[in-house]
N, C-alpha and C positions, 0 to 999 in steps of 0.2 A: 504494500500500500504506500509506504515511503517512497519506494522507487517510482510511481504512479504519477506521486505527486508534484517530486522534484524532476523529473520527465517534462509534464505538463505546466510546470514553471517555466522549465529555461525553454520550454518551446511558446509560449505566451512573451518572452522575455527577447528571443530571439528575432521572434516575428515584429515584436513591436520596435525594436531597434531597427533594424533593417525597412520596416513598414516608414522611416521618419524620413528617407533620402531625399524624395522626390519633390515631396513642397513642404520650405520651412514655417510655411505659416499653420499647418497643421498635422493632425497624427492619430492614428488608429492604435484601438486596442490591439485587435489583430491581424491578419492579412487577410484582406476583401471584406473587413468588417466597415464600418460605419468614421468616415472624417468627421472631425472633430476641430474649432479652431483653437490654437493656443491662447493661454490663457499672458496678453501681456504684462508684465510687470516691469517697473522702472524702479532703484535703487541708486541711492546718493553715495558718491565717495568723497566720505570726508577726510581732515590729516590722520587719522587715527587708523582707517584702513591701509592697505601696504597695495604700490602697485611695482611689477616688474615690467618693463617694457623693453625689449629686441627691436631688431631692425620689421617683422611684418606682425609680430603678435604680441600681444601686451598679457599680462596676467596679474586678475584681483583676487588679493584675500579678502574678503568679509568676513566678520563673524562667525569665521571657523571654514566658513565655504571657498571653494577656487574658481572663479570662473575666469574665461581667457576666448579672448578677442583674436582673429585669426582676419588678416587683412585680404585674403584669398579668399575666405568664404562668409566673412561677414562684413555689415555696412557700419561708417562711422559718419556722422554728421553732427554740424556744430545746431547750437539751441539759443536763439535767442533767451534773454532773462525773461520778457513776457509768456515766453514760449515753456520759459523752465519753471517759473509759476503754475499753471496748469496742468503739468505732470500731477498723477498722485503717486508719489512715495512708499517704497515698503520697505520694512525691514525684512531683516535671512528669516527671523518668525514667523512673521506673516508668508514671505514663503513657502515655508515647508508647509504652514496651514492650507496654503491655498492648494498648493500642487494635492494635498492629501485628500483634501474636501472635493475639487474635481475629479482625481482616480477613482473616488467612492462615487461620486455621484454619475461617470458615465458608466462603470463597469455594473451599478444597479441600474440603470437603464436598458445596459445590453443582456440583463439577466443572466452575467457571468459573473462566478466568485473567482479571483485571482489579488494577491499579493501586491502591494505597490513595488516596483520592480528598482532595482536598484540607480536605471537610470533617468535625469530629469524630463522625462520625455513630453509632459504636456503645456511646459511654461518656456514662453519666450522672455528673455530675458535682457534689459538695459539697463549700462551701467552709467550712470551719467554724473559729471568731473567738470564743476567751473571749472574756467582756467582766467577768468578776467572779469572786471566787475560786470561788465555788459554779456559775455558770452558762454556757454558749456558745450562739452563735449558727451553725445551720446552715443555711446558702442555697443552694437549688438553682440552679446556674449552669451557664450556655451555656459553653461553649469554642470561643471565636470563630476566632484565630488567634496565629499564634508572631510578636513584635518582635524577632527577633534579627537 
């Protein structure tokens, strides 16, 4: 029954990784099941967060999290301050709430029980970084995994 189940995981797991390629705006529980849009979310980096930046990829710690900006496959665009006003703001909490609260609530719609999977697969994710009192920087970033 163990093996049953860890079977039908990494095959729910595999499919939904794989199911993400094709458009990043959204993502399937499984393969040929039902698109779904991500769920946006914008977080601030302030001095207290750590960033690494290379020559095409940048990488953030937040609050235990990594995400990282890959200039090949994802967009960066500057944000006016009226622009960066209207954002709503989340913290890594709110987060992990969100991503939780949508896995449960599409996998009860699709009338499948499965496990939240280890990766962040339903939230798009912006990291957004004044850099001047009129301007910010918004990067669309992966959310790799938790360092805690």
């Amino acid at each position: 029954m163990k093996n049953l189940f860890l079977i039908t995981t990494l095959f729910f797991i595999t499919s939904t990784v794989f199911g993400q390629q094709k458009n990043n705006n959204k993502y399937q529980l499984y393969e040929g099941g039902e698109k779904y849009p991500k769920l946006q979310r914008y977080v601030f980096l302030d001095e207290e967060n750590k960033k690494d930046k290379n020559i095409s990829n940048v990488s953030f710690v937040i609050g235990g999290e990594i995400f990282k900006y890959i200039a090949s496959r994802h967009n960066r665009d500057t944000v006016s301050v009226s622009k960066f006003r209207d954002l709503n703001f989340s913290t890594i909490e709110e987060l992990k709430i969100d991503e939780y609260q949508e896995h449960k609530k599409r996998t009860k719609e699709a009338g499948i029980k499965m496990p939240p999977p280890p990766n962040h697969y339903n939230v798009k994710v912006y990291i957004v970084e004044k850099i001047c009192g009129e301007k910010a920087i918004k990067y669309e970033v992966d959310w790799l995994f938790t360092i805690h």
